[in-house]
C-alpha positions in Angstrom: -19.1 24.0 -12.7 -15.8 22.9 -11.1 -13.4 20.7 -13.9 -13.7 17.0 -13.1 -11.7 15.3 -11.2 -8.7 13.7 -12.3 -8.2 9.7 -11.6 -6.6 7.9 -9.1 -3.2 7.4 -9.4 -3.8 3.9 -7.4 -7.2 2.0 -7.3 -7.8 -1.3 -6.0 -10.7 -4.2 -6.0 -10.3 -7.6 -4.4 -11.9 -11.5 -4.3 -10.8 -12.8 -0.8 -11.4 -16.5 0.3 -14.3 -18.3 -0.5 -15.1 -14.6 -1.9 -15.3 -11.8 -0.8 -15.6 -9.2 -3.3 -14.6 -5.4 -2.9 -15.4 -3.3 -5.8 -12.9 -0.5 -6.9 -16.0 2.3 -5.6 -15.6 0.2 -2.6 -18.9 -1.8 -2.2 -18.6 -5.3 -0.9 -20.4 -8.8 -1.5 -19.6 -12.5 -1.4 -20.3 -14.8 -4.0 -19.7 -18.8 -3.3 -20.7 -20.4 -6.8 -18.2 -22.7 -8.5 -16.9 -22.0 -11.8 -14.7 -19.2 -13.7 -16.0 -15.5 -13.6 -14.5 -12.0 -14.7 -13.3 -10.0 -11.6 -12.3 -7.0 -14.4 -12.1 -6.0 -17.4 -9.6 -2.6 -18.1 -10.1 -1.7 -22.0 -7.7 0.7 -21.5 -4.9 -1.8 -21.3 -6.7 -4.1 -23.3 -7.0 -6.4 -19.7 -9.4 -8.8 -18.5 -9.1 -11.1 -15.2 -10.9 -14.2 -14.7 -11.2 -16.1 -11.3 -12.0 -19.9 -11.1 -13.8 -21.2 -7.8 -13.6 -24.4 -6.8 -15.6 -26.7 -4.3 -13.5 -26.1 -0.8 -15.2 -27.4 2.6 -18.8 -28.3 2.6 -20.9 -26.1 0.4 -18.8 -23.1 -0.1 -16.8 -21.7 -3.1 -12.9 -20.2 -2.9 -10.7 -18.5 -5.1 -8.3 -21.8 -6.8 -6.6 -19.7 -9.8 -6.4 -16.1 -11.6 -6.3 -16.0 -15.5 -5.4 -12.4 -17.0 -5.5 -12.3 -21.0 -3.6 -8.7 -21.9 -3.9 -8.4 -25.1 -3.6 -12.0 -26.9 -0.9 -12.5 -23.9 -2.7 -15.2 -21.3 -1.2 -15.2 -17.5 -2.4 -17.6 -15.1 -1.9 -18.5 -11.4 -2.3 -21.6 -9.4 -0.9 -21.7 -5.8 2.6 -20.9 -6.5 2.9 -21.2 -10.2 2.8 -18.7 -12.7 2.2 -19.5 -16.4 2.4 -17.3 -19.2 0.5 -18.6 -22.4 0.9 -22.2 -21.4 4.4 -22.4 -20.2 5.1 -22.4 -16.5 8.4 -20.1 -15.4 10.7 -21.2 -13.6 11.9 -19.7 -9.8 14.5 -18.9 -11.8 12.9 -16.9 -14.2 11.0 -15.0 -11.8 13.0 -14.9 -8.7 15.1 -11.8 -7.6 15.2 -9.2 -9.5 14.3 -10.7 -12.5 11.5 -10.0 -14.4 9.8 -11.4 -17.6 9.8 -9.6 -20.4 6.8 -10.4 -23.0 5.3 -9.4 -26.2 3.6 -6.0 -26.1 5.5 -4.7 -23.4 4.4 -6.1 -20.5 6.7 -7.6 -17.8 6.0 -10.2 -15.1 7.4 -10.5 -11.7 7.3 -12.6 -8.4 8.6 -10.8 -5.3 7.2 -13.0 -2.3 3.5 -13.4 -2.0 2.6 -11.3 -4.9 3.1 -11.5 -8.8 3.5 -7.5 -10.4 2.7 -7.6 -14.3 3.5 -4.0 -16.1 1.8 -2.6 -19.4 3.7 0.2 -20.4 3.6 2.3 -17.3 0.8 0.4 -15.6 1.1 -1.9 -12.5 -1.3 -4.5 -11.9 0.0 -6.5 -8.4 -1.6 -9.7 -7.7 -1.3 -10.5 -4.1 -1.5 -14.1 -2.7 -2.2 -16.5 -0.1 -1.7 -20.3 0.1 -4.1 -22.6 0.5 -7.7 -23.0 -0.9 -8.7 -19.8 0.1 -6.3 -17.9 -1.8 -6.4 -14.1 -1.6 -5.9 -12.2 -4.5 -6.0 -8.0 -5.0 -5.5 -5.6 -7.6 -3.4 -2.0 -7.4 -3.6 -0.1 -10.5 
């Protein structure tokens, strides 16, 4: 038998909207129900991501904010602000070239409409949309 494969060097899932879910093997389904459910959970980087739906238009469901607990490190996003345990960052913090530095190793950065957080060598972008139906992907 042939050796296996070896992983991707990038893989990517996605909740889109008043969601839309692609998987990282690709399938696809939508899921309007309100309340906070794990997108993923990576045990190699000790990683789990949460998304919260909220009521938007009549009787649908969309993507309001991301939570991402690394470790005992918790990162959320609403709209444009990014919160790490509890404390927002500033624009200043976050803008330019600047990233934050965090316990563990792990980094967090806002360049436009996406937010990049590092573990070790690992790059987990966040990219968003404004408005209710935000739009939010993964690239490991």
């Amino acid at each position: 038998a042939p050796p296996p494969s070896p992983p991707p060097d990038q893989c990517e899932c996605s909740s889109i909207g008043d969601p839309h879910y692609r998987t990282f093997s690709g399938n696809r389904f939508s899921f309007q129900s309100l309340g906070v459910y794990e997108l993923v959970t990576l045990p190699c980087l000790n990683l789990t991501a949460h998304a919260q739906h909220c009521p938007w238009g009549t009787g649908a469901a969309a993507n309001a904010a991301i939570g991402i607990q690394i470790g005992g490190t918790v990162i959320t996003i609403v709209n444009d602000e990014v919160s790490v345990d509890g404390a927002v960052l500033t624009p200043e913090q976050l803008g330019g070239d600047n990233a934050v530095d965090l316990p563990g190793g792990i980094q967090v950065k806002v360049n436009g409409d996406s937010v990049e957080i590092r573990v070790g060598s690992v790059i987990v972008l966040l990219r968003r949309r404004q408005g209710p139906a935000s739009s939010v992907g993964y690239w490991l």
